[in-house]
PDB file of N, CA, C and O in Angstrom:
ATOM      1  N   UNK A   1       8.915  -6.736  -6.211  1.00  0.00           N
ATOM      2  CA  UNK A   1       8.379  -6.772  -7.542  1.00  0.00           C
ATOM      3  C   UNK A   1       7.699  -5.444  -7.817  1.00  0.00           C
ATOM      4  O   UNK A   1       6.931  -4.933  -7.003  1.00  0.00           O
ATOM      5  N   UNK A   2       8.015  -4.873  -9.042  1.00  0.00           N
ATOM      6  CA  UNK A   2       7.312  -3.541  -9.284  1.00  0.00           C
ATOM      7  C   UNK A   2       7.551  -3.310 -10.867  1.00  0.00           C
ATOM      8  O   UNK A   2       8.497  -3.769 -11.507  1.00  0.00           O
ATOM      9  N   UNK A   3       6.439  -2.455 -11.399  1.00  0.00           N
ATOM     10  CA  UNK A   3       6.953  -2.795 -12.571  1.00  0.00           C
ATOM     11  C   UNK A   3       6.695  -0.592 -13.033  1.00  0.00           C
ATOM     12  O   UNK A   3       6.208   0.190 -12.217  1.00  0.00           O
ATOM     13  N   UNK A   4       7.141  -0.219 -14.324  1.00  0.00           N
ATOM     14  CA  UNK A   4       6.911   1.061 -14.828  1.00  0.00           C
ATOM     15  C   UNK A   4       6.078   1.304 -15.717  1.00  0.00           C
ATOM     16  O   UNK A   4       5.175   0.615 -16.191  1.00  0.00           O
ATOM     17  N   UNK A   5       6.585   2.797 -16.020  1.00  0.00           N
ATOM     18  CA  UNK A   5       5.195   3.031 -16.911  1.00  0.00           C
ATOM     19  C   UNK A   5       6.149   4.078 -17.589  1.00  0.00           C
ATOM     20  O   UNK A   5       6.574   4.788 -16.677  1.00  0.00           O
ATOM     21  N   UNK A   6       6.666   4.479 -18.780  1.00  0.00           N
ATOM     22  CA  UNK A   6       7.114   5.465 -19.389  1.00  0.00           C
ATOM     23  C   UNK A   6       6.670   5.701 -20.518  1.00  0.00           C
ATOM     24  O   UNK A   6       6.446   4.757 -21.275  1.00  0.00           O
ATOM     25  N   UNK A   7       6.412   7.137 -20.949  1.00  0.00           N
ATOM     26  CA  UNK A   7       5.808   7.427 -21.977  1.00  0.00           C
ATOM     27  C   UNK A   7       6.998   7.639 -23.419  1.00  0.00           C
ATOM     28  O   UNK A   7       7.953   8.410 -23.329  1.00  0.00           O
ATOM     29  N   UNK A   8       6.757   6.941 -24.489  1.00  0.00           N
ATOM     30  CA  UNK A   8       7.925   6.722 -25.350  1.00  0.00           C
ATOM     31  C   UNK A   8       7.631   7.408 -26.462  1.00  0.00           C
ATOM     32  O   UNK A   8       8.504   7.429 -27.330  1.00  0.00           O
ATOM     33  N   UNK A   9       6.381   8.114 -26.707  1.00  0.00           N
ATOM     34  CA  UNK A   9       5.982   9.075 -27.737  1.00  0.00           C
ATOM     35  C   UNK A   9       4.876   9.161 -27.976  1.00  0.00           C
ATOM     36  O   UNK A   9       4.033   8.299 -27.732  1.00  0.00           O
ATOM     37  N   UNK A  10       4.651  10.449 -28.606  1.00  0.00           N
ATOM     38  CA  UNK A  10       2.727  10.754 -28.612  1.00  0.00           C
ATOM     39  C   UNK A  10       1.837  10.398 -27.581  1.00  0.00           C
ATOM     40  O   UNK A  10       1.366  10.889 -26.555  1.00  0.00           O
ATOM     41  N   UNK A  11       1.771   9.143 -28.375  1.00  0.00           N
ATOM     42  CA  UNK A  11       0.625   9.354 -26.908  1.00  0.00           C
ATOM     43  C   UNK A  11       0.913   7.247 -27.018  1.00  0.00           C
ATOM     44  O   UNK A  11       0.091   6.449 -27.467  1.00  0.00           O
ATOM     45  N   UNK A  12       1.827   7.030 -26.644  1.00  0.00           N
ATOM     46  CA  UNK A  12       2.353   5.981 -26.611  1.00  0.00           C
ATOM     47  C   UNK A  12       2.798   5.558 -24.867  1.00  0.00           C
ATOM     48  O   UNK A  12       3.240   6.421 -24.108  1.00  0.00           O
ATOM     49  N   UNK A  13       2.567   3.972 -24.398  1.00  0.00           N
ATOM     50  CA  UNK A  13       3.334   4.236 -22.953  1.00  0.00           C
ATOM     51  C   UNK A  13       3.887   2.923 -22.940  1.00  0.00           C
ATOM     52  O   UNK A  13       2.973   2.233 -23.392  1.00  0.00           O
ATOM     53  N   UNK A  14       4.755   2.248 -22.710  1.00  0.00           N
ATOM     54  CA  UNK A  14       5.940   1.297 -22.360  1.00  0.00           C
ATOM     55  C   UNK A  14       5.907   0.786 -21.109  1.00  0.00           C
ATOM     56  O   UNK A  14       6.400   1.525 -20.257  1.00  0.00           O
ATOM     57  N   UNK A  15       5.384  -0.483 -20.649  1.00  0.00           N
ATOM     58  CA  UNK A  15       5.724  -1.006 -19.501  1.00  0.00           C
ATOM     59  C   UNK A  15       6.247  -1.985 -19.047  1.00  0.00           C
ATOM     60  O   UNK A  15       5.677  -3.076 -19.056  1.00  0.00           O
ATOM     61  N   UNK A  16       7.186  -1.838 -18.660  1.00  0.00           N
ATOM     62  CA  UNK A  16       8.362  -3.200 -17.425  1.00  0.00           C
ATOM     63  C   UNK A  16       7.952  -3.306 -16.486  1.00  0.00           C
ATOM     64  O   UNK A  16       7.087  -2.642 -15.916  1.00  0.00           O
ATOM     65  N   UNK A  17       8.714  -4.468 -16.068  1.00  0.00           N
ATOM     66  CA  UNK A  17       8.779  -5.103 -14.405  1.00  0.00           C
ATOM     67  C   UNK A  17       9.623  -5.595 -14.644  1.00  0.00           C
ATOM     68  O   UNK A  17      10.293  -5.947 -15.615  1.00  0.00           O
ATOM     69  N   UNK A  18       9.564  -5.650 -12.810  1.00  0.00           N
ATOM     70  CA  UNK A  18      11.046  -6.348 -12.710  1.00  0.00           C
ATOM     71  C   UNK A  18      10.743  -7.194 -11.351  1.00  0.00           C
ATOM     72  O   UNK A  18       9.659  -6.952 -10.819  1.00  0.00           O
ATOM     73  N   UNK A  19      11.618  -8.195 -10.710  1.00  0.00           N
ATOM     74  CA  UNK A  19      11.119  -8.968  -9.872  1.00  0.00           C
ATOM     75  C   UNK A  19      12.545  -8.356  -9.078  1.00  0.00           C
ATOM     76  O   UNK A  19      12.148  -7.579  -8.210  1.00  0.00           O
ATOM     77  N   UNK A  20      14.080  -8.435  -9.071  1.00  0.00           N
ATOM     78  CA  UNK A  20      14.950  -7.951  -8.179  1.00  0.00           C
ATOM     79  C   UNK A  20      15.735  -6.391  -7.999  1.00  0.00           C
ATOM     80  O   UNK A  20      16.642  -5.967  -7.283  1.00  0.00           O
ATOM     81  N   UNK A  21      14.706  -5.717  -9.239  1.00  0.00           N
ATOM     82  CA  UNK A  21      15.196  -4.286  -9.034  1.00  0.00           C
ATOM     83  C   UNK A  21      15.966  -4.029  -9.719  1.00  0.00           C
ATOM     84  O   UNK A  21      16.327  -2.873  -9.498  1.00  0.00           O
ATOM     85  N   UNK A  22      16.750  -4.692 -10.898  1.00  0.00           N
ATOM     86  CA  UNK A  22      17.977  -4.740 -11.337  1.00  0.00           C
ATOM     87  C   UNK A  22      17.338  -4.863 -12.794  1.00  0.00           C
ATOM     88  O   UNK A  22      17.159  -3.759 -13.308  1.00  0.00           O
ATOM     89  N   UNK A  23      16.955  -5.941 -13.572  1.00  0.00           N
ATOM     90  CA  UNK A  23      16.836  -6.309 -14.562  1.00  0.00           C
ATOM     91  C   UNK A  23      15.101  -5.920 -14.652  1.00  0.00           C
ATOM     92  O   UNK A  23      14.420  -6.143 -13.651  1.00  0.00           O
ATOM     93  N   UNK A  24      14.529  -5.405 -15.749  1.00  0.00           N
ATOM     94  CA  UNK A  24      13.511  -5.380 -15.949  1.00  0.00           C
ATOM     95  C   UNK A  24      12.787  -6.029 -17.745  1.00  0.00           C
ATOM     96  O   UNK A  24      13.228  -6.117 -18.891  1.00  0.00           O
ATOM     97  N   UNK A  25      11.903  -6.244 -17.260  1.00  0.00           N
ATOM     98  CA  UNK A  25      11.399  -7.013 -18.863  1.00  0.00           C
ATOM     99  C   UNK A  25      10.053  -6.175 -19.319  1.00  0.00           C
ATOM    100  O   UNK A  25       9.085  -5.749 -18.689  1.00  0.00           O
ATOM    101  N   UNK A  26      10.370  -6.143 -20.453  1.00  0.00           N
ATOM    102  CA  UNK A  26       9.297  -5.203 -21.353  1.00  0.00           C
ATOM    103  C   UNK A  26       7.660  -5.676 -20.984  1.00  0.00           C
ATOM    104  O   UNK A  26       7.638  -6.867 -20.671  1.00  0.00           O
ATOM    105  N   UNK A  27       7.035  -5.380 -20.967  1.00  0.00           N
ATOM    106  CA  UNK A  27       5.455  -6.097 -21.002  1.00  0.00           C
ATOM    107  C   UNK A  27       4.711  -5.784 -22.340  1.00  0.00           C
ATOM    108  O   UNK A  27       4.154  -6.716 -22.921  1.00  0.00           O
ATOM    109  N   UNK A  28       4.662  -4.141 -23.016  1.00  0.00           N
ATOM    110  CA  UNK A  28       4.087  -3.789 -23.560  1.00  0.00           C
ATOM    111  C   UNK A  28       4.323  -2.667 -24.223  1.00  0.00           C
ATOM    112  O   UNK A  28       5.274  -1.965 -23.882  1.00  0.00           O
ATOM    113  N   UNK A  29       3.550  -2.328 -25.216  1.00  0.00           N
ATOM    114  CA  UNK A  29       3.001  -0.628 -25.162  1.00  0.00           C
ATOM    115  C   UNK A  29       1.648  -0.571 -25.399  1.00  0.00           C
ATOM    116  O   UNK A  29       1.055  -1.374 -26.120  1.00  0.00           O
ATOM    117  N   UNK A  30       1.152   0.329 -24.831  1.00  0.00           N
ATOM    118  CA  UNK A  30      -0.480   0.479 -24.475  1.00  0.00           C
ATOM    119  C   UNK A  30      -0.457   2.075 -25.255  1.00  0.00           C
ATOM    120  O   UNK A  30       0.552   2.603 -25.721  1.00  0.00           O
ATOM    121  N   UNK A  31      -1.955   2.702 -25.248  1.00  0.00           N
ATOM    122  CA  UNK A  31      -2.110   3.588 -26.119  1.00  0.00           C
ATOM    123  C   UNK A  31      -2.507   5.047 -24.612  1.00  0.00           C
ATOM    124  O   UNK A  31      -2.623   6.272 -24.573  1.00  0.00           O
ATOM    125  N   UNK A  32      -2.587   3.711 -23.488  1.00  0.00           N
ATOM    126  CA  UNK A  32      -3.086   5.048 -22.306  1.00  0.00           C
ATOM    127  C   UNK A  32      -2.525   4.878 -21.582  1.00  0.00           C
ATOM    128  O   UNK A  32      -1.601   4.085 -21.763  1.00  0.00           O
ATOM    129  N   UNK A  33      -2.745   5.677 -19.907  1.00  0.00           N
ATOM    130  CA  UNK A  33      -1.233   5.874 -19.240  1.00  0.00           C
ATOM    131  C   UNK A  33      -2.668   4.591 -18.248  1.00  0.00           C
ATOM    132  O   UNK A  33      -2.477   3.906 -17.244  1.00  0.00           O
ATOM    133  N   UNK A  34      -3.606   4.701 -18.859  1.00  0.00           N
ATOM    134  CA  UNK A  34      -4.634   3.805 -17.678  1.00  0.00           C
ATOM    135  C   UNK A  34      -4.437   2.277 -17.943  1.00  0.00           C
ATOM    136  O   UNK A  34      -4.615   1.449 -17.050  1.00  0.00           O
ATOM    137  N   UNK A  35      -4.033   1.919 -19.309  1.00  0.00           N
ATOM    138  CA  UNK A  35      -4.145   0.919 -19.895  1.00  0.00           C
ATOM    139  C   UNK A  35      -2.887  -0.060 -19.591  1.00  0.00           C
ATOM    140  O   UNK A  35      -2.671  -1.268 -19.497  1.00  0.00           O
ATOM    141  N   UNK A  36      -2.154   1.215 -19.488  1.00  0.00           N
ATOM    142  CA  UNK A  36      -0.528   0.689 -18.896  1.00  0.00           C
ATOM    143  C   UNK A  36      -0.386   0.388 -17.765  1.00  0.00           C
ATOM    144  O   UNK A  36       0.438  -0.491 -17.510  1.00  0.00           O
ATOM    145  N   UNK A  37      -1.069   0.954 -16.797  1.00  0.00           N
ATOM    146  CA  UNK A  37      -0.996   0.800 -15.291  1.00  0.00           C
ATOM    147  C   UNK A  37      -1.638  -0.760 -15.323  1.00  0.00           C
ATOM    148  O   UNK A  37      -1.011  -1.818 -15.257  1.00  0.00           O
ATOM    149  N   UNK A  38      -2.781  -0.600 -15.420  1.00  0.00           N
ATOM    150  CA  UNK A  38      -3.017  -1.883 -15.703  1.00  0.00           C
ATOM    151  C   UNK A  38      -2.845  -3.236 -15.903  1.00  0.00           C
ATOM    152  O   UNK A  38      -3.306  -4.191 -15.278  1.00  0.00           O
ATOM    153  N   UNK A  39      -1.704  -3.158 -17.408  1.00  0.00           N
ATOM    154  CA  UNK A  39      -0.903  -4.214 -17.405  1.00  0.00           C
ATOM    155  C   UNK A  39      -0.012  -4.295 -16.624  1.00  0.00           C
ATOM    156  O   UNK A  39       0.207  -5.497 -16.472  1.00  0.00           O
ATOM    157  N   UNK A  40       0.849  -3.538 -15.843  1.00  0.00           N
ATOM    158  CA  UNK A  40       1.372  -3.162 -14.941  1.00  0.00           C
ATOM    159  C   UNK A  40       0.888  -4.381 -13.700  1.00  0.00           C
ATOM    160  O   UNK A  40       1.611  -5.249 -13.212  1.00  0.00           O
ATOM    161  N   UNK A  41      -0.248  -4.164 -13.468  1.00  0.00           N
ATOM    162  CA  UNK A  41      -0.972  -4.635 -11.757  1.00  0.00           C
ATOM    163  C   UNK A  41      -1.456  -6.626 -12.482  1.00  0.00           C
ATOM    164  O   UNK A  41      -1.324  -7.780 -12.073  1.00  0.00           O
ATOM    165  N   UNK A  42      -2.038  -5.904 -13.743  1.00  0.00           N
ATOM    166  CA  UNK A  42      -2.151  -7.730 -13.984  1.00  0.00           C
ATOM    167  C   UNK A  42      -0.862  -8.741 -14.377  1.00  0.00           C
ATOM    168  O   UNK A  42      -0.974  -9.961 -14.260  1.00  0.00           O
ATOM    169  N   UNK A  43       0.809  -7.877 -15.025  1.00  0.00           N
ATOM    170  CA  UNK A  43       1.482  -8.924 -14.997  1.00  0.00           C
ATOM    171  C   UNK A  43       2.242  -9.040 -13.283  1.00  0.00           C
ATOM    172  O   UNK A  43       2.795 -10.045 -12.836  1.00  0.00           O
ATOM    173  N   UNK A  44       2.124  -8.169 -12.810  1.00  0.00           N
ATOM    174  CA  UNK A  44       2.651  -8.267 -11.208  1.00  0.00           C
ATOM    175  C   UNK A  44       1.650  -9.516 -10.195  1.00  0.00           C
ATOM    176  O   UNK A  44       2.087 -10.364  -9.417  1.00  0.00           O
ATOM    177  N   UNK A  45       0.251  -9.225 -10.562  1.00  0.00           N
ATOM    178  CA  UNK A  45      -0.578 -10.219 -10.121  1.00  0.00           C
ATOM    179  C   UNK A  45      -0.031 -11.872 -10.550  1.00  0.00           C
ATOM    180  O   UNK A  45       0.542 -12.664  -9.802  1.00  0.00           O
ATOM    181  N   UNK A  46      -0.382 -12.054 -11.860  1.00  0.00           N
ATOM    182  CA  UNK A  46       0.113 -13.113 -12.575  1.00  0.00           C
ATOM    183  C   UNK A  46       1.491 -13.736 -12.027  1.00  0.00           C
ATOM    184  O   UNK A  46       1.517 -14.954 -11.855  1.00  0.00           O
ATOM    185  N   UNK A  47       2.254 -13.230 -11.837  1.00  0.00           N
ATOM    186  CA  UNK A  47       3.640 -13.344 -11.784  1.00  0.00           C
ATOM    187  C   UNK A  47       3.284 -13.989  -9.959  1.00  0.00           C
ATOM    188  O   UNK A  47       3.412 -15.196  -9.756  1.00  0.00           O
ATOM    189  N   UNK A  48       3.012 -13.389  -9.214  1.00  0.00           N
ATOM    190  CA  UNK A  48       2.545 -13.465  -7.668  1.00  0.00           C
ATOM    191  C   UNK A  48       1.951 -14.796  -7.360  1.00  0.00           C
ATOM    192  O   UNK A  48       2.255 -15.655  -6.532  1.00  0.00           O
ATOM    193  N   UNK A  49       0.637 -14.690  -8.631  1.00  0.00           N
ATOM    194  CA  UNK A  49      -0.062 -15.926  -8.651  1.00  0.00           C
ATOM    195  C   UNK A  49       0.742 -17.329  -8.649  1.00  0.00           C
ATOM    196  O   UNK A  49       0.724 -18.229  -7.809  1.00  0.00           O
ATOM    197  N   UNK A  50       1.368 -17.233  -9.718  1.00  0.00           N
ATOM    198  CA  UNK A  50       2.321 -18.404  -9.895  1.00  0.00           C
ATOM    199  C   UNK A  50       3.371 -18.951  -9.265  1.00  0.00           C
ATOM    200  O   UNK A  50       3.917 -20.042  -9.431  1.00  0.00           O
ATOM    201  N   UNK A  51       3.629 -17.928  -8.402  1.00  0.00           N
ATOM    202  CA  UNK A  51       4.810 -18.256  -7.709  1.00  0.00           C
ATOM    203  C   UNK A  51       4.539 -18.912  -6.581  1.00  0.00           C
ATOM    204  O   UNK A  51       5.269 -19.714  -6.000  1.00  0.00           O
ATOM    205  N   UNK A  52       2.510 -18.226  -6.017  1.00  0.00           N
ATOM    206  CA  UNK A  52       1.895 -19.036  -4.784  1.00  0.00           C
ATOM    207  C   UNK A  52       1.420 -20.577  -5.251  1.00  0.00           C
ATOM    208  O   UNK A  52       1.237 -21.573  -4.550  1.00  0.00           O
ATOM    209  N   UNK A  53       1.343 -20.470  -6.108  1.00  0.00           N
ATOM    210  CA  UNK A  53       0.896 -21.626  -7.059  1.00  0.00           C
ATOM    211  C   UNK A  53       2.006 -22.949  -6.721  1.00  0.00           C
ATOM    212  O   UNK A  53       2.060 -24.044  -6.161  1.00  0.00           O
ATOM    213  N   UNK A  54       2.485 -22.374  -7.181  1.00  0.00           N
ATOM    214  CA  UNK A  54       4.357 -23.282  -7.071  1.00  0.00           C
ATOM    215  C   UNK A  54       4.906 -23.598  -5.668  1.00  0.00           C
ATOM    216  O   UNK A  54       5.696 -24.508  -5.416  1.00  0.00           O
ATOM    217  N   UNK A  55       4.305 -22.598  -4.661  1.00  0.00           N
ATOM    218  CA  UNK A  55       5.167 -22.727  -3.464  1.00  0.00           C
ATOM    219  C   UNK A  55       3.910 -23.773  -2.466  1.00  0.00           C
ATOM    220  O   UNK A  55       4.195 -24.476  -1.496  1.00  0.00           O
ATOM    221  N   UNK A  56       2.483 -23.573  -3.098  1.00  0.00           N
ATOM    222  CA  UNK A  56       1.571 -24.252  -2.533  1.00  0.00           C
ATOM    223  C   UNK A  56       1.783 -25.675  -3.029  1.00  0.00           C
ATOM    224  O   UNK A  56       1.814 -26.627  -2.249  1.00  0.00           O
ATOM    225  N   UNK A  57       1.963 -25.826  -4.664  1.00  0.00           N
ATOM    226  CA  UNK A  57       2.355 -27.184  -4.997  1.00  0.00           C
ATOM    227  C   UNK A  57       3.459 -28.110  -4.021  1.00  0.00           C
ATOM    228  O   UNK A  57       3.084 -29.069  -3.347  1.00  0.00           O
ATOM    229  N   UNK A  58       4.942 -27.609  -4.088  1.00  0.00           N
ATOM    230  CA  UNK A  58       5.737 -27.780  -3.554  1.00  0.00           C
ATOM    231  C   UNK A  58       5.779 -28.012  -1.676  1.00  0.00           C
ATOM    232  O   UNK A  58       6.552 -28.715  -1.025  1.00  0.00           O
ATOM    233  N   UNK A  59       4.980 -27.391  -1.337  1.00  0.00           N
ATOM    234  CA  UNK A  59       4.398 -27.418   0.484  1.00  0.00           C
ATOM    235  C   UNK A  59       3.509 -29.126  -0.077  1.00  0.00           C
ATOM    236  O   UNK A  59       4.004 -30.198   0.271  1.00  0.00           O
ATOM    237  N   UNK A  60       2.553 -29.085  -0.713  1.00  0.00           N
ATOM    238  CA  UNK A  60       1.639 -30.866  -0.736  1.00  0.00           C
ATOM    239  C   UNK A  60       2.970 -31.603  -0.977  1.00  0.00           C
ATOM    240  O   UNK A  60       3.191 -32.300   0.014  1.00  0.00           O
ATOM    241  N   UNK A  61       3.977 -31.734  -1.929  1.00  0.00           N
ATOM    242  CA  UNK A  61       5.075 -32.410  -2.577  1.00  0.00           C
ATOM    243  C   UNK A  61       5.547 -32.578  -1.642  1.00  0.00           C
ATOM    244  O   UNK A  61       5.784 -33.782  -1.536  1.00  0.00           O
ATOM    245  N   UNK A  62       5.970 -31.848  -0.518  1.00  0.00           N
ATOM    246  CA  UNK A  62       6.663 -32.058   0.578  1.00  0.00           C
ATOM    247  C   UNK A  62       6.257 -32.849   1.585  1.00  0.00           C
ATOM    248  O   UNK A  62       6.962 -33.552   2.309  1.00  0.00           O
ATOM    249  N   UNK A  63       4.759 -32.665   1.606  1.00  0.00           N
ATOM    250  CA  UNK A  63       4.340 -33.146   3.153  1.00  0.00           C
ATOM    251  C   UNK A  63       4.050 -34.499   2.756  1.00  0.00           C
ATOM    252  O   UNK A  63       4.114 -35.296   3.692  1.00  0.00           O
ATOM    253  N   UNK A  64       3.657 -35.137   1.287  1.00  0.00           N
ATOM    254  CA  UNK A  64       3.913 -36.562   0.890  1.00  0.00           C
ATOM    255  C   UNK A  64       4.754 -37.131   0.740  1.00  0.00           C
ATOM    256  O   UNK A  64       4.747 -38.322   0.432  1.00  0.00           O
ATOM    257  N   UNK A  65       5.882 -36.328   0.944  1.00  0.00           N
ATOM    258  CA  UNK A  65       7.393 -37.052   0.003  1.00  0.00           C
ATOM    259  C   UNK A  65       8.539 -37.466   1.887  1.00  0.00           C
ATOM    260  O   UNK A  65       9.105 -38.512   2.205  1.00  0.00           O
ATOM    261  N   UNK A  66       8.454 -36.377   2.521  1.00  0.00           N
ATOM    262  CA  UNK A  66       9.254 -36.804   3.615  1.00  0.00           C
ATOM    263  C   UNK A  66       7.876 -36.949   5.027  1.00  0.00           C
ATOM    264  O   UNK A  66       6.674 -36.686   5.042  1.00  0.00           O
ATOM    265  N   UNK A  67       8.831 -37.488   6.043  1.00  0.00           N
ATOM    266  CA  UNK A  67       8.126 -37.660   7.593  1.00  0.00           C
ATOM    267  C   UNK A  67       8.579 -36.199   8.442  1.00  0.00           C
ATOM    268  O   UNK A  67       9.474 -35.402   8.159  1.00  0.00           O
ATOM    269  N   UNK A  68       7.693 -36.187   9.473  1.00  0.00           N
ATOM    270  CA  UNK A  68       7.920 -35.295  10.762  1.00  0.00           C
ATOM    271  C   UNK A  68       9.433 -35.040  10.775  1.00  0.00           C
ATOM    272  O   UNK A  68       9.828 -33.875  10.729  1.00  0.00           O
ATOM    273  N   UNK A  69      10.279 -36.029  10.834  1.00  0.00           N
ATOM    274  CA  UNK A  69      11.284 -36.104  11.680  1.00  0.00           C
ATOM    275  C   UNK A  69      12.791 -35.834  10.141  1.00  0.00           C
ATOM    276  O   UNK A  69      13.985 -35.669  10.392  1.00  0.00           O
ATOM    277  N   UNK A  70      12.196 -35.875   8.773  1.00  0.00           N
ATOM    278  CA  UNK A  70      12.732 -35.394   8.183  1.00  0.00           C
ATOM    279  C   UNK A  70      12.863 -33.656   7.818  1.00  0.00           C
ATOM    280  O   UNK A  70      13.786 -32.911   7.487  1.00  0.00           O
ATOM    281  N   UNK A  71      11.425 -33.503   8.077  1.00  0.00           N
ATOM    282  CA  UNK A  71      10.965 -32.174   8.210  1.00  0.00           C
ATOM    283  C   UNK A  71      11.718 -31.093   8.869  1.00  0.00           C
ATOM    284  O   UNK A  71      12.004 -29.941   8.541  1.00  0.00           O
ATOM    285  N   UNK A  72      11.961 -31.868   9.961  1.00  0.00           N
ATOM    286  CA  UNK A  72      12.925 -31.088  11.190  1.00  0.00           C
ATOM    287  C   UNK A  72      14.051 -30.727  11.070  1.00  0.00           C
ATOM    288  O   UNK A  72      14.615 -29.767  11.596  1.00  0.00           O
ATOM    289  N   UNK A  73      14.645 -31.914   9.966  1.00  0.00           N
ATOM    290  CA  UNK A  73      16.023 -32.131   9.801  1.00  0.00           C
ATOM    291  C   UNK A  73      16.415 -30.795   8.585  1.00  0.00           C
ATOM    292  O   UNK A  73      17.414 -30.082   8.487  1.00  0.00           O
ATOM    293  N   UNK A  74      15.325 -30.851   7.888  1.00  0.00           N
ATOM    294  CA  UNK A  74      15.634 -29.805   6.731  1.00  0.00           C
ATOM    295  C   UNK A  74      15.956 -28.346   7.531  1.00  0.00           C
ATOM    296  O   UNK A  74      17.012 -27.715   7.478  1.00  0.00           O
ATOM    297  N   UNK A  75      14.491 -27.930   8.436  1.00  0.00           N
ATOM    298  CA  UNK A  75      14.392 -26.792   8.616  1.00  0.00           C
ATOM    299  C   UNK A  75      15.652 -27.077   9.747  1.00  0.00           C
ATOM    300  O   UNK A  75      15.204 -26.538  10.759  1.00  0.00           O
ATOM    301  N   UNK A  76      16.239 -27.325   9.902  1.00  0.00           N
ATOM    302  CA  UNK A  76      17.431 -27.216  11.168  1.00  0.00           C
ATOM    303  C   UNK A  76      18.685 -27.134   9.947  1.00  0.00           C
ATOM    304  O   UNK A  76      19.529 -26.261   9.747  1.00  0.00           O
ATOM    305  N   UNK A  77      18.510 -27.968   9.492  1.00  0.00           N
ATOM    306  CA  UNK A  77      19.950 -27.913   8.281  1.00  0.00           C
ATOM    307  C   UNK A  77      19.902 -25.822   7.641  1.00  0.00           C
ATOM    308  O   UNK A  77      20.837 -25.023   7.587  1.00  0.00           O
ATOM    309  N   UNK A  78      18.230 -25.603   7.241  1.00  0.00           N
ATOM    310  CA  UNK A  78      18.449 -24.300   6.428  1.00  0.00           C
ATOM    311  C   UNK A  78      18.253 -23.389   7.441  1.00  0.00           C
ATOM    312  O   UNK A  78      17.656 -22.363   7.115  1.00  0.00           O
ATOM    313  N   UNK A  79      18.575 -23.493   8.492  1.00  0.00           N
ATOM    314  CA  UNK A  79      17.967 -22.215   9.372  1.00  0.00           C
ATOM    315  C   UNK A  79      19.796 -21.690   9.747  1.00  0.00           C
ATOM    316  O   UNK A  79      19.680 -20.794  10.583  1.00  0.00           O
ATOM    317  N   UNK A  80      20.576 -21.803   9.595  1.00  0.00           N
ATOM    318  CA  UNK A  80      21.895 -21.208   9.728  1.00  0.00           C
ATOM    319  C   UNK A  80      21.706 -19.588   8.931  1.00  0.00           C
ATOM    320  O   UNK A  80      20.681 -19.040   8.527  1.00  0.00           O
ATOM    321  N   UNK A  81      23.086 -19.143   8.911  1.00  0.00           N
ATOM    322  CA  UNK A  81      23.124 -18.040   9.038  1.00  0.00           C
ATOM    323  C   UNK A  81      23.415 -17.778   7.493  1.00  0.00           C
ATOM    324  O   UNK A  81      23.386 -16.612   7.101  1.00  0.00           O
ATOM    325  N   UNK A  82      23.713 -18.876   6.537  1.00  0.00           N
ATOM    326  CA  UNK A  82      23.648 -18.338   5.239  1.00  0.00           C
ATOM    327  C   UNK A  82      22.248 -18.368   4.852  1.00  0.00           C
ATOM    328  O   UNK A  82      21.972 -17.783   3.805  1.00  0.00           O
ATOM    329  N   UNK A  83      21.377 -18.896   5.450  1.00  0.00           N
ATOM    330  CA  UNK A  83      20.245 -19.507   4.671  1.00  0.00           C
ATOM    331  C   UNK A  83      19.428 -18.020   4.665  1.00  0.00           C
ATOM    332  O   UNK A  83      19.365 -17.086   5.464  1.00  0.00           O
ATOM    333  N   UNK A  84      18.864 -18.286   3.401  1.00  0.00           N
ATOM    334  CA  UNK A  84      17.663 -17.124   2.737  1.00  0.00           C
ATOM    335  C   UNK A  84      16.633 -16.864   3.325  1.00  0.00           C
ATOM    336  O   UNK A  84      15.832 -16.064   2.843  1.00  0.00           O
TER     337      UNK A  84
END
């Protein structure tokens, strides 16, 4: 995840992110190159936040929803050689 900072005129600055390097999404334009960085670090934060958010939700969802011995079964099923 990383996001830019380009200056688009006068005293104008433009900032993206992007999460796979490929596609990036606009955030803004700010009036400083400080103001931009900025939004920069708080939508990268935000974005971070939520995703721990989601993966912490999903870890409780899990540990109520299956047993030990299903547990095992998952991480043995995704641990092959396609798995992410």
């Amino acid at each position: 995840m990383r996001w830019r900072v380009q200056k688009v005129g006068g005293r104008q600055f433009a900032v993206s992110a992007t999460i796979d390097g490929a596609m990036y999404d606009l955030i803004g334009h700010f009036k400083s190159m400080e103001e931009a960085q900025q939004a920069g670090r708080r939508y990268v934060s935000d974005v971070l936040g939520k995703a721990r958010q989601s993966y912490e939700l999903d870890s409780v969802i899990d540990l109520t929803c299956h047993s030990g011995v299903e547990k095992t079964q998952i991480a043995e099923d995704s641990s092959g050689a396609d798995a992410v």
